[in-house]
C-alpha positions as CSV (number, residue, x, y, z in Angstrom):
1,X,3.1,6.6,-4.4
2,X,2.7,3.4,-2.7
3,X,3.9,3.6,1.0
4,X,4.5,7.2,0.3
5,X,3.9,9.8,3.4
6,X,2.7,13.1,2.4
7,X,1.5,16.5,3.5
8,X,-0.9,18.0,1.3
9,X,-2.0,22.1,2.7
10,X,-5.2,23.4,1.3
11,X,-6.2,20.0,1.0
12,X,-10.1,20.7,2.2
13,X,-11.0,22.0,-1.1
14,X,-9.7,22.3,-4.8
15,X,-6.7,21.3,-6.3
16,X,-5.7,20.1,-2.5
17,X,-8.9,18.0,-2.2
18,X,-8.3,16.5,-5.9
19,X,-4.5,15.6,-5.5
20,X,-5.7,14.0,-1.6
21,X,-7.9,11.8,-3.5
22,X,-5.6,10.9,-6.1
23,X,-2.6,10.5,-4.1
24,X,-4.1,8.1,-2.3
25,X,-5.5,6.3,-4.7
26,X,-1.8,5.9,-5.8
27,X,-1.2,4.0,-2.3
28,X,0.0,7.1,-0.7
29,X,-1.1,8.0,2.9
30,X,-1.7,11.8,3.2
31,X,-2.1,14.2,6.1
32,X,-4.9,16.4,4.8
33,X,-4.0,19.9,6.1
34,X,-6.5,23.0,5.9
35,X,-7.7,25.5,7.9
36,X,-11.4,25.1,8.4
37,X,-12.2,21.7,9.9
38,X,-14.9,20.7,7.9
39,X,-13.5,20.7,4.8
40,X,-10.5,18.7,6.4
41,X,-13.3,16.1,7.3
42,X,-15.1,15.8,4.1
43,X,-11.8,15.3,2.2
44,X,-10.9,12.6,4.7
45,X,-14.3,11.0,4.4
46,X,-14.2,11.0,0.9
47,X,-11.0,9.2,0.4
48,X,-11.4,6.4,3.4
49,X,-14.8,6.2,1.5
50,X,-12.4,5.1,-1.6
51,X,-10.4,3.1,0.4
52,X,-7.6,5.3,0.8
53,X,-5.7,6.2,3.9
54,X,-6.0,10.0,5.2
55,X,-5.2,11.6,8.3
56,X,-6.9,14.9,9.2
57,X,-5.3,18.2,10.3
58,X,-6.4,21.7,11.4
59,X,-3.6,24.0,9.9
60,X,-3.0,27.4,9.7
61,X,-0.2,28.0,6.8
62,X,0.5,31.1,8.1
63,X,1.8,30.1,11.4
64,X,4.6,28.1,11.6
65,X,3.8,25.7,14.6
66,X,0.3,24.4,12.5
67,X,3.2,23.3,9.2
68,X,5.6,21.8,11.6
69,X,2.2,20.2,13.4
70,X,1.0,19.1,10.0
71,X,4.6,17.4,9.0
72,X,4.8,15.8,12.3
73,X,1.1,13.7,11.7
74,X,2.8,12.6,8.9
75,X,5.8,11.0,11.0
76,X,3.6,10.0,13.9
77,X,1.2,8.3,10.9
78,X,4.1,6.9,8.9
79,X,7.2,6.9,10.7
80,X,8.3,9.8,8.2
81,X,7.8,12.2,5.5
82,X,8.6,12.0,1.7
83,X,6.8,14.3,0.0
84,X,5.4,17.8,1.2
85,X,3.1,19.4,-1.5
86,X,2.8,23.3,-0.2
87,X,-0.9,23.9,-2.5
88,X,-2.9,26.2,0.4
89,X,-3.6,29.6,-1.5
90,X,-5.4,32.5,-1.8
91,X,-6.9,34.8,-4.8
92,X,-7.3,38.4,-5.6
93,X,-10.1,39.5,-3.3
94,X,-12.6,40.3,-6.0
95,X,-12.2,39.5,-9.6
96,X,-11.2,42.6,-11.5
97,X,-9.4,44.2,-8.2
98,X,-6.5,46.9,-10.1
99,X,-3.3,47.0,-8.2
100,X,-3.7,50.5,-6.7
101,X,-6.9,49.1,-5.2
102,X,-5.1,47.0,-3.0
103,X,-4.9,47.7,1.0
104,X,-2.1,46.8,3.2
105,X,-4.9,44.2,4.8
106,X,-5.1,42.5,0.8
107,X,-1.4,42.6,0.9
108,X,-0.7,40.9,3.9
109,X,-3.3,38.1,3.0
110,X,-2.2,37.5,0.1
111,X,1.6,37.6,1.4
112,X,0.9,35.6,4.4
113,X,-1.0,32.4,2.3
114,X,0.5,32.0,-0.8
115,X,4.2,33.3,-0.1
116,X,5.2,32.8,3.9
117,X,2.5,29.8,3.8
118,X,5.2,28.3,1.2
119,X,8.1,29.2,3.1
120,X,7.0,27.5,6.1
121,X,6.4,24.3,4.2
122,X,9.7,24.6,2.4
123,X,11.4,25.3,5.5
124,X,9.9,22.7,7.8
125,X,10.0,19.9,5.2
126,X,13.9,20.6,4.4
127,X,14.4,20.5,7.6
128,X,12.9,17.1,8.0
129,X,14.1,15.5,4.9
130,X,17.9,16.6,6.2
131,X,17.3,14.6,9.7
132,X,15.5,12.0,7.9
133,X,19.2,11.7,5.7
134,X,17.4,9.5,2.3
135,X,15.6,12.8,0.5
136,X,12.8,14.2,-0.4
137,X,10.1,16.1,-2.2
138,X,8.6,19.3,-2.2
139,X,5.5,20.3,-5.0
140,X,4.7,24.0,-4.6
141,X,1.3,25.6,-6.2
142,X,2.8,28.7,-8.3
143,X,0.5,29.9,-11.4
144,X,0.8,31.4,-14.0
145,X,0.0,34.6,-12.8
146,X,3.8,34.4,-11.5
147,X,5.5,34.1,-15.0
148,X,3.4,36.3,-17.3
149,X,1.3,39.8,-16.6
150,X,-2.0,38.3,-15.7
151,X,-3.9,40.6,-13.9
152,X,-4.1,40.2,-9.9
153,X,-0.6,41.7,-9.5
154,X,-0.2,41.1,-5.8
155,X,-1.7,37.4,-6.0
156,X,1.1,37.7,-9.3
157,X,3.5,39.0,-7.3
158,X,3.1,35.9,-4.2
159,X,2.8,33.3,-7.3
160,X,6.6,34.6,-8.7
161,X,7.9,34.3,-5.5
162,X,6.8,31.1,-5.0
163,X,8.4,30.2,-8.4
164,X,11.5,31.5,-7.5
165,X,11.9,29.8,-4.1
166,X,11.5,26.7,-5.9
167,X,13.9,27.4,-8.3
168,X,16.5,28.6,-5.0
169,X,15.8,26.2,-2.9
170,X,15.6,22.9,-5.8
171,X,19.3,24.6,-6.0
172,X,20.8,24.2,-2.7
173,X,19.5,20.7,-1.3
174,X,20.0,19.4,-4.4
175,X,23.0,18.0,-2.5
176,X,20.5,16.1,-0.1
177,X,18.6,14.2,-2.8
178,X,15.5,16.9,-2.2
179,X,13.6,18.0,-5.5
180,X,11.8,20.9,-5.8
181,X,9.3,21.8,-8.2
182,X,5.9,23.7,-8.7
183,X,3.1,23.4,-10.6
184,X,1.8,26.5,-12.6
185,X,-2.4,26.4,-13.2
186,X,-4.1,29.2,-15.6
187,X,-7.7,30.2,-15.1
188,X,-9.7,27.2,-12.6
189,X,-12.9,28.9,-12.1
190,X,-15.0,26.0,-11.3
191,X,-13.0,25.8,-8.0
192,X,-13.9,27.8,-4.8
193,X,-10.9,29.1,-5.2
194,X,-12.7,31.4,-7.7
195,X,-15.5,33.9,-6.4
196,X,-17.2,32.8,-10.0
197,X,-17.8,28.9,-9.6
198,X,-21.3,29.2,-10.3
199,X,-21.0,31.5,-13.5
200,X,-21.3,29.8,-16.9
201,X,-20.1,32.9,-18.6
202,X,-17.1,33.3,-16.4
203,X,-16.2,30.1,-17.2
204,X,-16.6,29.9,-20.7
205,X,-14.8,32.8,-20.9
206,X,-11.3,31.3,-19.0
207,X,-11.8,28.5,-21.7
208,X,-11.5,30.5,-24.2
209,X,-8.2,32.3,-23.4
210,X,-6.5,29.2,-23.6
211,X,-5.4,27.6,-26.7
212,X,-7.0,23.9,-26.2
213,X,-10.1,25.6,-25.5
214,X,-10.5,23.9,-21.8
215,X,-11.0,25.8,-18.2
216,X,-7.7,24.1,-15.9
217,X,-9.5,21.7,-13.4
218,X,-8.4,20.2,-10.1
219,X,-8.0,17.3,-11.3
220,X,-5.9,18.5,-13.8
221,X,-3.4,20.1,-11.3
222,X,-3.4,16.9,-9.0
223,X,-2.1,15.1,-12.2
224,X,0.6,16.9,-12.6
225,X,1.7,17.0,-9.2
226,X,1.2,13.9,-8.7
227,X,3.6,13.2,-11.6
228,X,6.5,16.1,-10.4
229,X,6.0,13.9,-6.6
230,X,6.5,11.0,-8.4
231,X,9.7,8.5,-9.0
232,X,9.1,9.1,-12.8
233,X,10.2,12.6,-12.1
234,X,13.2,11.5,-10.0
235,X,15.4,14.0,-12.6
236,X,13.4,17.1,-12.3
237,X,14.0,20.0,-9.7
238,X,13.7,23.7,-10.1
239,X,10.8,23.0,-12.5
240,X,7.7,25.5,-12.9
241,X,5.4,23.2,-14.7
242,X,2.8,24.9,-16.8
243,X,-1.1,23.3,-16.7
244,X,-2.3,26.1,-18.9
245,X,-3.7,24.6,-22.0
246,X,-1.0,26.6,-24.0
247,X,-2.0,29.8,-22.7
248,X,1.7,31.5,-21.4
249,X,3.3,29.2,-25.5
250,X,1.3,32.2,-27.4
């Protein structure tokens, strides 16, 4: 990651907040993107506090201008952008939500963040990469809710699409030296991500469903984008990544 210039959305809390931290620490310099300020801030703070090199930004996912405004920080911070890392999401409304439950309002939510959210960032970073003429990387935030019957079968739904724009689009800029791949978490209730971070029976319980017997953290996730943004995954595109303690190898 050293010298690297990346875009990290949803990066005020979570998995966004861990991979900005680690990213960093890795010599990258990364435009924090979220959409409530303070949460941009506190990221910031916390890796300049490490030593790292951050650069805030308010953004949106759903609106187009806010990713393009994101990417450009990154060239106005770097001189250019290398890796995008699309992570900004959204869950079910309330845990336990069945699909006919759902309102055209939990739809378009859901839609807008975790599936046009991507498409922007996918968009606008391809389109930059392609000017920039030398490559580039994309990480997208899928789950595993978008290769197996979950439960949360809209949030499923956005998660599958996600998957399958990486695996489309890691198809046709292969040409252009672009990867694309996505990470795929299971159950990460200790982020507030979750409506259940403060539960100790909720998470207890997500340990248990997977087979090493451990909840998903945000550290884990940062890991393994961190790894699919990497050099050492120079061969890898179209790649859904599993980190899911074995749950979707049963």
């Amino acid at each position: 990651m050293q010298g690297k210039s990346v875009v990290i959305t949803g990066a005020g809390s979570g998995v966004g907040r861990a991979s900005a931290l680690l990213f960093t620490s890795e010599g990258a310099t990364v435009v924090c993107a979220d959409v409530i300020a303070e949460r941009v801030d506190e990221t910031v703070e916390l890796v300049t506090t490490n030593g790292g090199a951050a650069v805030p930004c308010v953004c949106d996912v759903t609106n187009e201008h806010d990713v393009r405004a994101a990417i450009d920080a990154a060239i106005e911070a770097s001189g250019r952008l290398d890796i995008m890392f699309n992570n900004a999401g959204v869950s079910t409304p309330r845990p336990g939500m069945v699909f006919e439950e759902h309102t055209d309002d939990d739809w378009d939510r859901l839609m807008g963040i975790n599936l046009r959210g991507v498409f922007y960032g996918m968009k606008q970073a391809v389109i930059t990469f392609k000017a920039q003429g030398d490559g580039g990387v994309i990480v997208n935030t899928g789950s595993v809710a978008g290769m197996v019957g979950w439960g949360g079968t809209v949030y499923g739904a956005t998660k599958g699409g996600v998957i399958q724009l990486t695996r489309g689009v890691a198809m046709e800029v292969a040409p252009h030296n672009i990867r694309v791949n996505c990470i795929c978490p299971a159950g990460m209730p200790t982020t507030n991500f979750s409506s259940n971070t403060s539960s100790e029976e909720i998470v207890n319980m997500v340990a248990s469903s997977h087979p090493l017997g451990r909840i998903i953290t945000p550290e884990d996730c940062a890991a393994a984008a961190l790894f699919l943004a990497s050099d050492e995954a120079a061969n890898l595109t179209g790649v859904a990544l599993p980190v899911d303690g074995g749950y979707i190898a049963r």
